[in-house]
PyMOL Python script that loads the backbone (N, CA, C, O; Angstrom):
from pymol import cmd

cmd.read_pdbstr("""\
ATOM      1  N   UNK A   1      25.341  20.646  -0.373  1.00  0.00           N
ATOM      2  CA  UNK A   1      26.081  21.806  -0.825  1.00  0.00           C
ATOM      3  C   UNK A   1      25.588  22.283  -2.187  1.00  0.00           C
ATOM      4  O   UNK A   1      25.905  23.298  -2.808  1.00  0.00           O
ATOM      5  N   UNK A   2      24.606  21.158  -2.549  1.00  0.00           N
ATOM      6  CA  UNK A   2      24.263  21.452  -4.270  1.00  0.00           C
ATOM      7  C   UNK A   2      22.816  22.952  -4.276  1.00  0.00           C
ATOM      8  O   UNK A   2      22.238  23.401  -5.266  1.00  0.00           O
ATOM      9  N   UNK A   3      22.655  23.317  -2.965  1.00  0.00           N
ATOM     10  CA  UNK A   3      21.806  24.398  -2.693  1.00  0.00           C
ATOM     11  C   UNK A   3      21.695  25.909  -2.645  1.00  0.00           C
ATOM     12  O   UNK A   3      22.399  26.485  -1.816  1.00  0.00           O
ATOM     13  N   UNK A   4      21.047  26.492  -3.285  1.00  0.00           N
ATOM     14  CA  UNK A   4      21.679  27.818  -2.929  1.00  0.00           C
ATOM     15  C   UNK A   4      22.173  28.517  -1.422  1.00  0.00           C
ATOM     16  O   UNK A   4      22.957  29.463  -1.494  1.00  0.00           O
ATOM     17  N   UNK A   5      21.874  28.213  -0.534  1.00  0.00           N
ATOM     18  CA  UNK A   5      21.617  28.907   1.068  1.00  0.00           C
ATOM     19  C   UNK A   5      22.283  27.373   1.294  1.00  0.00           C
ATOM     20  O   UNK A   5      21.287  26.998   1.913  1.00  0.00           O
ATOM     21  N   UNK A   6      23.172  26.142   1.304  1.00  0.00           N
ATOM     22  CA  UNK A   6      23.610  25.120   1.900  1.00  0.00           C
ATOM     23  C   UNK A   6      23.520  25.528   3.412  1.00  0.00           C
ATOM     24  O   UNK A   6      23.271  24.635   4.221  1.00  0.00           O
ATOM     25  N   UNK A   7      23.706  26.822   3.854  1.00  0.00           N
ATOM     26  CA  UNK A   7      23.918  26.705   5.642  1.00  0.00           C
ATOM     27  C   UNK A   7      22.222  27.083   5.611  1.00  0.00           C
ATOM     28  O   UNK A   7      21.638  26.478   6.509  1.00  0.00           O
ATOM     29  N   UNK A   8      21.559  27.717   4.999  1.00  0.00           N
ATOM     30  CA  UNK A   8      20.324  28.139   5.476  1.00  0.00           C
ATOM     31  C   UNK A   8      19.115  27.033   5.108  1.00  0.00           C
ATOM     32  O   UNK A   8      18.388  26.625   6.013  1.00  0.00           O
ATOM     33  N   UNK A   9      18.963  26.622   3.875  1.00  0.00           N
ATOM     34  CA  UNK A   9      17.946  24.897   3.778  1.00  0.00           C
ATOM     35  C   UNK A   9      18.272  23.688   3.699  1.00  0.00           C
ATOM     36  O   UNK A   9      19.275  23.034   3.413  1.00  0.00           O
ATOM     37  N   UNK A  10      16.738  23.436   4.156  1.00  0.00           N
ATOM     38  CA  UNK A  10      17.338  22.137   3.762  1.00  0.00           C
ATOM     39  C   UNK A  10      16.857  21.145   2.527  1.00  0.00           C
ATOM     40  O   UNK A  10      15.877  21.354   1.812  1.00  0.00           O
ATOM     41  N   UNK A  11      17.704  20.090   2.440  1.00  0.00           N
ATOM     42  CA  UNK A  11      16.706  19.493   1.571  1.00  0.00           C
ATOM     43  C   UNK A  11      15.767  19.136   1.103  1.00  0.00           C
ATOM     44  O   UNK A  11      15.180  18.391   1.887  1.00  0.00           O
ATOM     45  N   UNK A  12      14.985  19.327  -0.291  1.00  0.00           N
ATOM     46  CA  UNK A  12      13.629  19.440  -0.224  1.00  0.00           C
ATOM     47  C   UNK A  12      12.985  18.079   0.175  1.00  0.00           C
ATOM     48  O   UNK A  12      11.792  18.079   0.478  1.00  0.00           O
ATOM     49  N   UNK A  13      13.810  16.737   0.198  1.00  0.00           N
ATOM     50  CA  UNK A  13      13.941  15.535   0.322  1.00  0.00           C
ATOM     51  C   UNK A  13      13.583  15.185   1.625  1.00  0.00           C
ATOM     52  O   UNK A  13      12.604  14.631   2.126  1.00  0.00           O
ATOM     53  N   UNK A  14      14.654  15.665   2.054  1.00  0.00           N
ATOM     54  CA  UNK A  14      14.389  15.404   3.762  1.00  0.00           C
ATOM     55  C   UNK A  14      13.541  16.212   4.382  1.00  0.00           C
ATOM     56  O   UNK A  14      13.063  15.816   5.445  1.00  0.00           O
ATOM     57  N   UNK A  15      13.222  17.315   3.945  1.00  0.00           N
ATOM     58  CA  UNK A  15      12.176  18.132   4.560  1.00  0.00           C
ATOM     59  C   UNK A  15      10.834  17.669   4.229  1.00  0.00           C
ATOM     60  O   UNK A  15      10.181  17.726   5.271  1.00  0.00           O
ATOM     61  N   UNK A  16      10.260  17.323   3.463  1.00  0.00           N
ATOM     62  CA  UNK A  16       9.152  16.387   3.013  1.00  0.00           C
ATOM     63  C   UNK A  16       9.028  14.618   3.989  1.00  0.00           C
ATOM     64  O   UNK A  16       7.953  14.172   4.393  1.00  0.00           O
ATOM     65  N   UNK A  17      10.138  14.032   4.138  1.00  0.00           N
ATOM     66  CA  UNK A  17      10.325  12.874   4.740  1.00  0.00           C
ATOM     67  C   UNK A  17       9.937  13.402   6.486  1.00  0.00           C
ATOM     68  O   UNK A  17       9.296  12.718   7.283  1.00  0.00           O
ATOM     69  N   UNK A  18      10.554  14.849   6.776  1.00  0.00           N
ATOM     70  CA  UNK A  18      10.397  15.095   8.221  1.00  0.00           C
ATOM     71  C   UNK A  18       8.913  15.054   8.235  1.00  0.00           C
ATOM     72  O   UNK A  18       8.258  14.313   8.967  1.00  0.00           O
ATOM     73  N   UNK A  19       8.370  15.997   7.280  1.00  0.00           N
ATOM     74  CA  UNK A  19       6.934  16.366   7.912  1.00  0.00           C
ATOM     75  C   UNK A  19       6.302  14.877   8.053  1.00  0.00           C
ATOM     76  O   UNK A  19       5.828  14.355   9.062  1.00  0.00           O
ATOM     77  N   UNK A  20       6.423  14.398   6.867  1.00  0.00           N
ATOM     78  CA  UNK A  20       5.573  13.098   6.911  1.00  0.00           C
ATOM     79  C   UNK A  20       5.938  12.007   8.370  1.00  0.00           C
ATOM     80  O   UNK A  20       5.156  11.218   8.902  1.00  0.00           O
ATOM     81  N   UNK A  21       6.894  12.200   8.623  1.00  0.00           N
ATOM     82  CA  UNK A  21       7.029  11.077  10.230  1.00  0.00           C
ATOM     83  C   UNK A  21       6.525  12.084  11.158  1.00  0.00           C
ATOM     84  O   UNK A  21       6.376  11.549  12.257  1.00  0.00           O
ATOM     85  N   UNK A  22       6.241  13.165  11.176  1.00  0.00           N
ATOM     86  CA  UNK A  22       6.097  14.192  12.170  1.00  0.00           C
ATOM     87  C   UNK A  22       4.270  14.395  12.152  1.00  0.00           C
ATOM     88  O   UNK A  22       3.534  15.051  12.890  1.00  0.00           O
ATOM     89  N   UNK A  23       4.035  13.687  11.196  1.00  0.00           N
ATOM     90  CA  UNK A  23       2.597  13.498  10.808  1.00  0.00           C
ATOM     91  C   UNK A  23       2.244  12.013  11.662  1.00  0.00           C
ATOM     92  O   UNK A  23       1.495  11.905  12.634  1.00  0.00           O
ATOM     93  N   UNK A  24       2.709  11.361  11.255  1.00  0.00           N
ATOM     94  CA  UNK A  24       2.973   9.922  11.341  1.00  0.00           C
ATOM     95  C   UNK A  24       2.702  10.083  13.503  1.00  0.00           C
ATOM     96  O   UNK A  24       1.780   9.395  13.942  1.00  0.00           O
ATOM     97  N   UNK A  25       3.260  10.677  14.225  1.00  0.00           N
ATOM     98  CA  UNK A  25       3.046  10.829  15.306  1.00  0.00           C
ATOM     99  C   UNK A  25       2.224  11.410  15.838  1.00  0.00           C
ATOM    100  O   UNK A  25       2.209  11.554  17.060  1.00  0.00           O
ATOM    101  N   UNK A  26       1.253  11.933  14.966  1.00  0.00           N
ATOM    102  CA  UNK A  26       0.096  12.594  15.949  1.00  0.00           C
ATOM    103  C   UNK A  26      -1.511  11.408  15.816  1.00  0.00           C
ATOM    104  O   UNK A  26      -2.065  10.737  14.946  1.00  0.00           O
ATOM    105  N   UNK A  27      -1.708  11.747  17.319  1.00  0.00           N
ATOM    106  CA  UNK A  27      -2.799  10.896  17.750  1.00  0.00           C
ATOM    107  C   UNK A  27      -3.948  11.260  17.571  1.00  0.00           C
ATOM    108  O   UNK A  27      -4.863  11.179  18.391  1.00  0.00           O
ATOM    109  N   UNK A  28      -4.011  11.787  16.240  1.00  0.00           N
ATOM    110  CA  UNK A  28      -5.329  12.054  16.002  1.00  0.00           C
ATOM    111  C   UNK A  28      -5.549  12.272  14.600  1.00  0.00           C
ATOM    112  O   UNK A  28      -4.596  12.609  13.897  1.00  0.00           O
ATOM    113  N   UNK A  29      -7.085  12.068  13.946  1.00  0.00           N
ATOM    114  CA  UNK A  29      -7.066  12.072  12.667  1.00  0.00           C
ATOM    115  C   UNK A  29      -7.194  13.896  11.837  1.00  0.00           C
ATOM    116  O   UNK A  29      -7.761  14.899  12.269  1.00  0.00           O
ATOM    117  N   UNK A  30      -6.294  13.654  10.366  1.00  0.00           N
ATOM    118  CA  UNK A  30      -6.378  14.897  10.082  1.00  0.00           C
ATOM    119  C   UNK A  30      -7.771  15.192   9.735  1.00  0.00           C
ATOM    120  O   UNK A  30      -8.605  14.287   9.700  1.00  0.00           O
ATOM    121  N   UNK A  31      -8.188  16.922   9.367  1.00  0.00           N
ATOM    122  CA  UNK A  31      -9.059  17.319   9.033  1.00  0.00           C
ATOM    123  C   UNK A  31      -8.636  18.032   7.989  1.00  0.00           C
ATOM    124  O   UNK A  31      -7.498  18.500   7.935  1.00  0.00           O
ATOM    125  N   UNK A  32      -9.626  18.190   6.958  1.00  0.00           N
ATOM    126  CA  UNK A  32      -9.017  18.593   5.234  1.00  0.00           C
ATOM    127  C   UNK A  32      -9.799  17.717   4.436  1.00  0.00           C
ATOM    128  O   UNK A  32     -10.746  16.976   4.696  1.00  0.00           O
ATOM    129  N   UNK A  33      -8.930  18.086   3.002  1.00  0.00           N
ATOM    130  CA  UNK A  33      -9.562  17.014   1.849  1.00  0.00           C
ATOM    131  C   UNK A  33      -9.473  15.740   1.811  1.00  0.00           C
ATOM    132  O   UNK A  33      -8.787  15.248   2.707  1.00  0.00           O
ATOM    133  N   UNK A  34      -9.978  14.982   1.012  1.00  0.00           N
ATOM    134  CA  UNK A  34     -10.008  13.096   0.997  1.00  0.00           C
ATOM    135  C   UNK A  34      -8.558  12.648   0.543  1.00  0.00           C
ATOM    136  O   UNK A  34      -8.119  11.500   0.462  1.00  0.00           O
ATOM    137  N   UNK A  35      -7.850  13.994   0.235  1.00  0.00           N
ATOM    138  CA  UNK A  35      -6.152  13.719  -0.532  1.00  0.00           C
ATOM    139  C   UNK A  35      -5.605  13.650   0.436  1.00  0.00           C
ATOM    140  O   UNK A  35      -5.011  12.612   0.725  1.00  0.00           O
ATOM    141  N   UNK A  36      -5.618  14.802   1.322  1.00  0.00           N
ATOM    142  CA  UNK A  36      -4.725  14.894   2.941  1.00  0.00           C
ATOM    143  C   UNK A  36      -4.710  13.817   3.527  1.00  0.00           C
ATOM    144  O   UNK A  36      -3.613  13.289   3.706  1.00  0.00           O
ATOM    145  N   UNK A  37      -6.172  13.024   4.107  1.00  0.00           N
ATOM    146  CA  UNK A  37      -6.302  11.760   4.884  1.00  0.00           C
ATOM    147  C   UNK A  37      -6.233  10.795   4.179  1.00  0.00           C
ATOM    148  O   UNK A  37      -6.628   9.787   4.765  1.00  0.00           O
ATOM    149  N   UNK A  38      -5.776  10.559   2.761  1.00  0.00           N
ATOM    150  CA  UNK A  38      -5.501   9.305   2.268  1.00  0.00           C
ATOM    151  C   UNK A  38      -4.056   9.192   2.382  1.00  0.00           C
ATOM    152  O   UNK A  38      -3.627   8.120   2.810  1.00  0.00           O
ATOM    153  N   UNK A  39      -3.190  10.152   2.061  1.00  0.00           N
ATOM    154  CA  UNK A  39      -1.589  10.494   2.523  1.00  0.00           C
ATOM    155  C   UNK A  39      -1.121  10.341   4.019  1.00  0.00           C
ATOM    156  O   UNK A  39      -0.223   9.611   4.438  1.00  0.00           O
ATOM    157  N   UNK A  40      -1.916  11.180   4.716  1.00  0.00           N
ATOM    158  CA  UNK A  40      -1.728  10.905   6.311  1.00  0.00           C
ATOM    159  C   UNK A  40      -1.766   9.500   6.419  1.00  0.00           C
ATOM    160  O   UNK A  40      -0.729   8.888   6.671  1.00  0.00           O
ATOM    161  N   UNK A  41      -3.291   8.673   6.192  1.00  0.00           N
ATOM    162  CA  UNK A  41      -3.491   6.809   6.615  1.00  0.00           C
ATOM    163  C   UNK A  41      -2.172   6.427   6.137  1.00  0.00           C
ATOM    164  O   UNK A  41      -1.490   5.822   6.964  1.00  0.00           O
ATOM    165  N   UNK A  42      -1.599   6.659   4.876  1.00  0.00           N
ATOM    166  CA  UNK A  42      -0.827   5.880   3.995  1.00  0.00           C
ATOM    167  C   UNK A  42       0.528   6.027   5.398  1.00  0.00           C
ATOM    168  O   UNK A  42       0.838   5.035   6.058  1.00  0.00           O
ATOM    169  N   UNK A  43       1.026   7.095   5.580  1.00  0.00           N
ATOM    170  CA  UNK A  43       2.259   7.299   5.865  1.00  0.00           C
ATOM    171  C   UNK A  43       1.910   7.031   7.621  1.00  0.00           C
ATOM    172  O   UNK A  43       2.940   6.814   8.260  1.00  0.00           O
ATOM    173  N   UNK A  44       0.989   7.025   8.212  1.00  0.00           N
ATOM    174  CA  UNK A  44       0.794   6.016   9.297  1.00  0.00           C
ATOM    175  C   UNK A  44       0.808   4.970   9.859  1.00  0.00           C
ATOM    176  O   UNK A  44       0.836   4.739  11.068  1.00  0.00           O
ATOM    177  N   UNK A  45       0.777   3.906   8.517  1.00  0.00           N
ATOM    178  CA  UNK A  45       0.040   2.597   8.781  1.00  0.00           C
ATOM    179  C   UNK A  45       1.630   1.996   9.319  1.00  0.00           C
ATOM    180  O   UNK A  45       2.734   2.518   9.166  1.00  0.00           O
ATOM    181  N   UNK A  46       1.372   1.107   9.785  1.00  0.00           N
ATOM    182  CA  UNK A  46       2.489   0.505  10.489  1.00  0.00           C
ATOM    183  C   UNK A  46       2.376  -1.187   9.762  1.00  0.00           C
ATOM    184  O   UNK A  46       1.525  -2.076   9.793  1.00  0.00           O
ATOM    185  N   UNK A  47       4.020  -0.986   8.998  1.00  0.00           N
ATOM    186  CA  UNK A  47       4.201  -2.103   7.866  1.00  0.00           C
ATOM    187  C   UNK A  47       4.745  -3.363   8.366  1.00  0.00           C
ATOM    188  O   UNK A  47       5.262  -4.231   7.662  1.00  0.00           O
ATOM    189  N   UNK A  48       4.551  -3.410   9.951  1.00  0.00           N
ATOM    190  CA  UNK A  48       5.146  -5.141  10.477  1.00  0.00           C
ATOM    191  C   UNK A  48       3.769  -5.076  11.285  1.00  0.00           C
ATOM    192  O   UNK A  48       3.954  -5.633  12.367  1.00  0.00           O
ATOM    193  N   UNK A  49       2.697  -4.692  11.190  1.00  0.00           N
ATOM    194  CA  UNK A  49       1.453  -5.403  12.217  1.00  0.00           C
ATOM    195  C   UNK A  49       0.743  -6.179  10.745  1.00  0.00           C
ATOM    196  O   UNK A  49       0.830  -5.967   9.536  1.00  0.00           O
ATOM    197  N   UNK A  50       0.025  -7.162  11.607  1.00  0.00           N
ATOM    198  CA  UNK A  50      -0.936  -7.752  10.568  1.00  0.00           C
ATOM    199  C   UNK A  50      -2.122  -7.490  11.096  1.00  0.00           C
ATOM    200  O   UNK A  50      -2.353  -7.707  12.286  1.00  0.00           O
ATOM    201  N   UNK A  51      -2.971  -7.013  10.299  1.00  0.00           N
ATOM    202  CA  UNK A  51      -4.105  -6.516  10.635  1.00  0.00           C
ATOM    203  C   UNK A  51      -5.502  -7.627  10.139  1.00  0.00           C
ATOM    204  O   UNK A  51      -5.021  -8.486   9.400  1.00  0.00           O
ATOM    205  N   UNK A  52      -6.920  -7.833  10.308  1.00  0.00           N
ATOM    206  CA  UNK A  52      -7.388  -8.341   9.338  1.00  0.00           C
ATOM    207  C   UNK A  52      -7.129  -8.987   8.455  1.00  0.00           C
ATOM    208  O   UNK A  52      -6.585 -10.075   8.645  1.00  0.00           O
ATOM    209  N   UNK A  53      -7.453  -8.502   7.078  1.00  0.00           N
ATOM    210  CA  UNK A  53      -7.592  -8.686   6.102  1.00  0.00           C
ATOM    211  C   UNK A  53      -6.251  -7.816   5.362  1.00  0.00           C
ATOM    212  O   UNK A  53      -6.244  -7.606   4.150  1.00  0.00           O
ATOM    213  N   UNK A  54      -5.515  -7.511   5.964  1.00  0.00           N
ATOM    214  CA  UNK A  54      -4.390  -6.855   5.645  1.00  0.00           C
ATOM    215  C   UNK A  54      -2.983  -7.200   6.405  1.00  0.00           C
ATOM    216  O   UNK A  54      -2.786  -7.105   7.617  1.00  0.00           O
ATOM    217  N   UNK A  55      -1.963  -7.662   5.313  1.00  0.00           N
ATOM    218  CA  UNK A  55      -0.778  -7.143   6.380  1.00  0.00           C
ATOM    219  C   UNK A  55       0.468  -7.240   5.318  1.00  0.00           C
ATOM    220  O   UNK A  55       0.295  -7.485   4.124  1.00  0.00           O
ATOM    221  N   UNK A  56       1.851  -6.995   5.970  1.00  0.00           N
ATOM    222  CA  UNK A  56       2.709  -6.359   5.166  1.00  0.00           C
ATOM    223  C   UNK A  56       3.819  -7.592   5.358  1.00  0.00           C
ATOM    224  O   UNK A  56       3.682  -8.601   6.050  1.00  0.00           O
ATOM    225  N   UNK A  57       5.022  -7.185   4.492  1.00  0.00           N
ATOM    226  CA  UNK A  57       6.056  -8.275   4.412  1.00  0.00           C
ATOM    227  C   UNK A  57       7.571  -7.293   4.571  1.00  0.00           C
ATOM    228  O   UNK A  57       8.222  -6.678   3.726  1.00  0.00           O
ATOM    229  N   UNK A  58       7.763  -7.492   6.108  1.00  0.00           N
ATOM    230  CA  UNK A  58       9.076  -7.074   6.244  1.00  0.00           C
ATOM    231  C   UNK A  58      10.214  -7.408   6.364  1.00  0.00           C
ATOM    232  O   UNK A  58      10.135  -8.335   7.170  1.00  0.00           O
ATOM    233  N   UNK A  59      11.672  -7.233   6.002  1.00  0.00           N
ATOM    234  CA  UNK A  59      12.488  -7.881   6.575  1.00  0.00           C
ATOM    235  C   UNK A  59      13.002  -7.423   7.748  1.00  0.00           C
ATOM    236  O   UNK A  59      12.887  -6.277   8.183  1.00  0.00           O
ATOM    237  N   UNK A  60      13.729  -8.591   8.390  1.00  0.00           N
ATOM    238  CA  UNK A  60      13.983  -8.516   9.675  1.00  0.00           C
ATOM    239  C   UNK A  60      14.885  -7.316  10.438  1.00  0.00           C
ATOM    240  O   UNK A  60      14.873  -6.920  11.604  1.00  0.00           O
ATOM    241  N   UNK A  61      15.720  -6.892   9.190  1.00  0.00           N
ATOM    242  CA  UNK A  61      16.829  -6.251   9.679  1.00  0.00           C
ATOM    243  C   UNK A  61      16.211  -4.408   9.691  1.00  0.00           C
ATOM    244  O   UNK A  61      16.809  -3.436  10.151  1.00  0.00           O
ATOM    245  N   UNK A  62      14.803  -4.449   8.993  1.00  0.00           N
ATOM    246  CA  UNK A  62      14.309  -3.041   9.319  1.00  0.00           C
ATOM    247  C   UNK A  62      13.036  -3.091  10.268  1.00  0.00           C
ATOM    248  O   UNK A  62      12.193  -2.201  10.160  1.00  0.00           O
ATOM    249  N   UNK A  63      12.871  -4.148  11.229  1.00  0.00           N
ATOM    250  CA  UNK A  63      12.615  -4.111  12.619  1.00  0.00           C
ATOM    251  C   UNK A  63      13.215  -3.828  13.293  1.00  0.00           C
ATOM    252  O   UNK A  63      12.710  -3.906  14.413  1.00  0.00           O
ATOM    253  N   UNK A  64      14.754  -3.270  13.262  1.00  0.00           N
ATOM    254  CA  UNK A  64      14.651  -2.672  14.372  1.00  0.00           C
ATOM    255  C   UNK A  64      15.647  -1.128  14.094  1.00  0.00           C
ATOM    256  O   UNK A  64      16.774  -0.790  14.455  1.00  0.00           O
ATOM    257  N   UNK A  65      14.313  -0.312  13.082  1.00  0.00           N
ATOM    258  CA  UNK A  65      14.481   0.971  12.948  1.00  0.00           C
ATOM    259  C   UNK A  65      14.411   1.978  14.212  1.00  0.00           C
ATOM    260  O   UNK A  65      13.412   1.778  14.904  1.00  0.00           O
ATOM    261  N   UNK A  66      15.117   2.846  14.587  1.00  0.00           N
ATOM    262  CA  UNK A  66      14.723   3.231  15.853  1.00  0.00           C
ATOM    263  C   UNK A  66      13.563   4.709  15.631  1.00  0.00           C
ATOM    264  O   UNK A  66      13.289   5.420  16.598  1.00  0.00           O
ATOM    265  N   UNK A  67      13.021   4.962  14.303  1.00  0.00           N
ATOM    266  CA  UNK A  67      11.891   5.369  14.553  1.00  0.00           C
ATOM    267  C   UNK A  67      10.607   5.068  14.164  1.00  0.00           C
ATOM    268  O   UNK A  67       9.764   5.877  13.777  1.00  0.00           O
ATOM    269  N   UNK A  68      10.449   3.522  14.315  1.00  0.00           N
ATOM    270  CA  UNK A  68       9.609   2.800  14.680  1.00  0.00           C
ATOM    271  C   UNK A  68       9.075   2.059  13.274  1.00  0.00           C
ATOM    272  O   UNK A  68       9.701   2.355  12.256  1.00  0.00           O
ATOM    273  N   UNK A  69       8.079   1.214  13.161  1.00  0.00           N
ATOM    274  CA  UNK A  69       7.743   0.503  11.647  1.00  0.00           C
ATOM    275  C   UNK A  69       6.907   1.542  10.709  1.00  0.00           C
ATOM    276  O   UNK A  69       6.723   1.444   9.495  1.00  0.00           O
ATOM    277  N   UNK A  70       6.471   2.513  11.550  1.00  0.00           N
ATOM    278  CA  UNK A  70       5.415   3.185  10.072  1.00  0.00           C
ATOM    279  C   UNK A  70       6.054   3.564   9.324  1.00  0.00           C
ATOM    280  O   UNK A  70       7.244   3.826   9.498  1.00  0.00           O
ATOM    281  N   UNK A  71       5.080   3.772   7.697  1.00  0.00           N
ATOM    282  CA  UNK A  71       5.545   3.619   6.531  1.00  0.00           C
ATOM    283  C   UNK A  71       6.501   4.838   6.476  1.00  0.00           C
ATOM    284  O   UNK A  71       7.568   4.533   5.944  1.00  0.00           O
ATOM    285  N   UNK A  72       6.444   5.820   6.777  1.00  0.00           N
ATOM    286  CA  UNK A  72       6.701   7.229   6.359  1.00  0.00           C
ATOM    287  C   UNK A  72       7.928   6.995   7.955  1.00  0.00           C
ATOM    288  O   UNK A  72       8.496   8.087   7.971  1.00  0.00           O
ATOM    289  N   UNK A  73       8.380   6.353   8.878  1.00  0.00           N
ATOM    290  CA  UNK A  73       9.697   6.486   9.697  1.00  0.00           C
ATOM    291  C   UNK A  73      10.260   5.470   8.464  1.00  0.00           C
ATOM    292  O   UNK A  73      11.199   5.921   7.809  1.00  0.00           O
ATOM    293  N   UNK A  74       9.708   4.018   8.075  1.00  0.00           N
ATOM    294  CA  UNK A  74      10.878   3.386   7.140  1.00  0.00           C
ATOM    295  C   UNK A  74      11.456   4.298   5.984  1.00  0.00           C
ATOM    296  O   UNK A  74      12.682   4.310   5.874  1.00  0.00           O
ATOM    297  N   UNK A  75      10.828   4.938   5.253  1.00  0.00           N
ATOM    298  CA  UNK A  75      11.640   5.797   4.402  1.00  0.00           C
ATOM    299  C   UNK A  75      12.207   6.990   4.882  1.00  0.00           C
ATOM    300  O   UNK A  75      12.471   7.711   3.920  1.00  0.00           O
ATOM    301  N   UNK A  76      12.590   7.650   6.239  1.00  0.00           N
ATOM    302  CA  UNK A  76      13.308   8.514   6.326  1.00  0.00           C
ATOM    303  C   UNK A  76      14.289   7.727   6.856  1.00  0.00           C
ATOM    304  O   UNK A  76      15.420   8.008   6.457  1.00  0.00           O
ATOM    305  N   UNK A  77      14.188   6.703   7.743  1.00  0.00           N
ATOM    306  CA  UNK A  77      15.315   6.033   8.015  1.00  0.00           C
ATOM    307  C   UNK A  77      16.079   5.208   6.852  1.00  0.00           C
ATOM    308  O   UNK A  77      17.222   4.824   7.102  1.00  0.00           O
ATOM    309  N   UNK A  78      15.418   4.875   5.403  1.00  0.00           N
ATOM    310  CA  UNK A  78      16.295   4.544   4.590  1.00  0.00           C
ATOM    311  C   UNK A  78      17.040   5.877   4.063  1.00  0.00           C
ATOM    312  O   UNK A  78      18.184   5.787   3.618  1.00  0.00           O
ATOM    313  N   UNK A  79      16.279   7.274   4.133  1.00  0.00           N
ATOM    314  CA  UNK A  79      17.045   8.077   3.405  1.00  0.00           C
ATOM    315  C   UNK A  79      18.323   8.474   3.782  1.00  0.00           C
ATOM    316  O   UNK A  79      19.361   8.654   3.144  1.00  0.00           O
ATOM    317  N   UNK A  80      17.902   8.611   5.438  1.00  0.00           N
ATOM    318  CA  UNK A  80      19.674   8.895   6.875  1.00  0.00           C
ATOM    319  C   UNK A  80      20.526   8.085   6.359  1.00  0.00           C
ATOM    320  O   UNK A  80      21.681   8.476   6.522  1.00  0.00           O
ATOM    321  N   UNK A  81      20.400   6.846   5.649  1.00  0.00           N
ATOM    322  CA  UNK A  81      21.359   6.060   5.656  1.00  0.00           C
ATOM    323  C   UNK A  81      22.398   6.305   4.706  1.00  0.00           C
ATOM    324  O   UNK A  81      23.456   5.752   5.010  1.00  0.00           O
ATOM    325  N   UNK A  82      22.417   7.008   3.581  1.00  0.00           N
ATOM    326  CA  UNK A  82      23.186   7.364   2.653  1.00  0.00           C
ATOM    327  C   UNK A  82      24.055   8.626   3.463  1.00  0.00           C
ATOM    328  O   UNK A  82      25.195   8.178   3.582  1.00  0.00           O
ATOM    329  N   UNK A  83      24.023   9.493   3.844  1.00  0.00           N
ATOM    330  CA  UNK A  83      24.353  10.491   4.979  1.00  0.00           C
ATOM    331  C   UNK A  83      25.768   9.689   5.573  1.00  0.00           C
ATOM    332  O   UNK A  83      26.906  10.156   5.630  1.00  0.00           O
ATOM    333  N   UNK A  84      25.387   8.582   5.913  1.00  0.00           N
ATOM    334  CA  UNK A  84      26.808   8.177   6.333  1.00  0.00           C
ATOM    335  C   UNK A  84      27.880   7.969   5.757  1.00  0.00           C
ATOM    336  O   UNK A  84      28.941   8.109   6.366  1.00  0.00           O
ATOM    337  N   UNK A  85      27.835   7.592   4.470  1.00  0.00           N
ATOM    338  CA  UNK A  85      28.412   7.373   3.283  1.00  0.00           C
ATOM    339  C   UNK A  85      28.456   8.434   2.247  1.00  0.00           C
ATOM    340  O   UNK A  85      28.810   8.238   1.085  1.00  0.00           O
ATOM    341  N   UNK A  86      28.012   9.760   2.822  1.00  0.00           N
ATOM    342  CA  UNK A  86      28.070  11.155   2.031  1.00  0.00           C
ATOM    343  C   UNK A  86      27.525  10.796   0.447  1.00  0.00           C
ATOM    344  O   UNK A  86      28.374  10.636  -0.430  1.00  0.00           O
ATOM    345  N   UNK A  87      26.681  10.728   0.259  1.00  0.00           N
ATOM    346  CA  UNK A  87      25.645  10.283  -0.471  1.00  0.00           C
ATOM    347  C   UNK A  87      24.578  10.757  -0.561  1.00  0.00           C
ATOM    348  O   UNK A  87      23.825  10.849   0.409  1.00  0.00           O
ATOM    349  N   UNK A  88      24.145  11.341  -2.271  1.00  0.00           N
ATOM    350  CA  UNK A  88      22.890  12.335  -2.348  1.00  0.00           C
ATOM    351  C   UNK A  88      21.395  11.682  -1.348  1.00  0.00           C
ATOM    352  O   UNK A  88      21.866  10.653  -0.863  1.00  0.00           O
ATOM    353  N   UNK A  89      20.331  11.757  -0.986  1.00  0.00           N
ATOM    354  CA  UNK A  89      19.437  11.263  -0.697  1.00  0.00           C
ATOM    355  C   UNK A  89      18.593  11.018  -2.256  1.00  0.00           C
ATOM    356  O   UNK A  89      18.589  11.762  -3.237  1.00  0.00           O
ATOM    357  N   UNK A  90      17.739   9.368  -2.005  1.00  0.00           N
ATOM    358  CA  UNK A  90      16.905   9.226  -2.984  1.00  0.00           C
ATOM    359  C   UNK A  90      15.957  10.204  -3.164  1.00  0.00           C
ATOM    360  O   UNK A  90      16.011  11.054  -2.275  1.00  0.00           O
ATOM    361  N   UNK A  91      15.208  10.371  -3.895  1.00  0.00           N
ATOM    362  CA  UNK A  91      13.977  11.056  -4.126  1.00  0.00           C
ATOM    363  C   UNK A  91      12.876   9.912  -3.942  1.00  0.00           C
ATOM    364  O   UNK A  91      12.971   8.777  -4.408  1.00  0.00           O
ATOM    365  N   UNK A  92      11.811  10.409  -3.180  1.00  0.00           N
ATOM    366  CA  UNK A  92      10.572   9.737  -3.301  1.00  0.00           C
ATOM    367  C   UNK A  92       9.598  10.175  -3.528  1.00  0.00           C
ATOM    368  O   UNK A  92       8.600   9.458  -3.602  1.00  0.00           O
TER     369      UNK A  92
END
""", "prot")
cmd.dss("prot")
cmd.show_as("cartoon", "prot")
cmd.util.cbc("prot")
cmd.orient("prot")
């Protein structure tokens, strides 16, 4: 409600969190600058596989996010969560 247009935008918060999981689902790599595809990898990578020489440390209870482990679904699903509790969203 803290918006000018409250019925017409949305948050600049959550609208940034959408694109990035909405990124996060396409099967294919972007095309653009070395900034775009370092943001895209980042908000792709999926933070409960162990890979190589790489892997991540999750807890149990955000396995089972229902839009899935990549980096960029765990932070929109932490942001929904304040929503229930009518609660500003963090900034990231």
């Amino acid at each position: 409600m803290s918006l000018n247009m409250p019925t017409r935008q949305m948050n600049p918060t959550y609208e940034r969190l959408i694109v990035f999981y909405a990124l996060s689902l396409l099967d294919l790599s972007l095309c653009g600058c070395d900034n775009t595809r370092n943001v895209w990898h980042w908000m792709t990578r999926d933070m409960a596989k162990s890979e190589g020489d790489t892997s991540y440390n999750m807890p149990w209870n955000k396995l089972g996010n229902p839009f899935g482990t990549a980096f960029s679904a765990l932070r929109l699903w932490e942001a929904l969560q304040p929503i229930k509790l009518n609660r500003p969203p963090r900034k990231w």
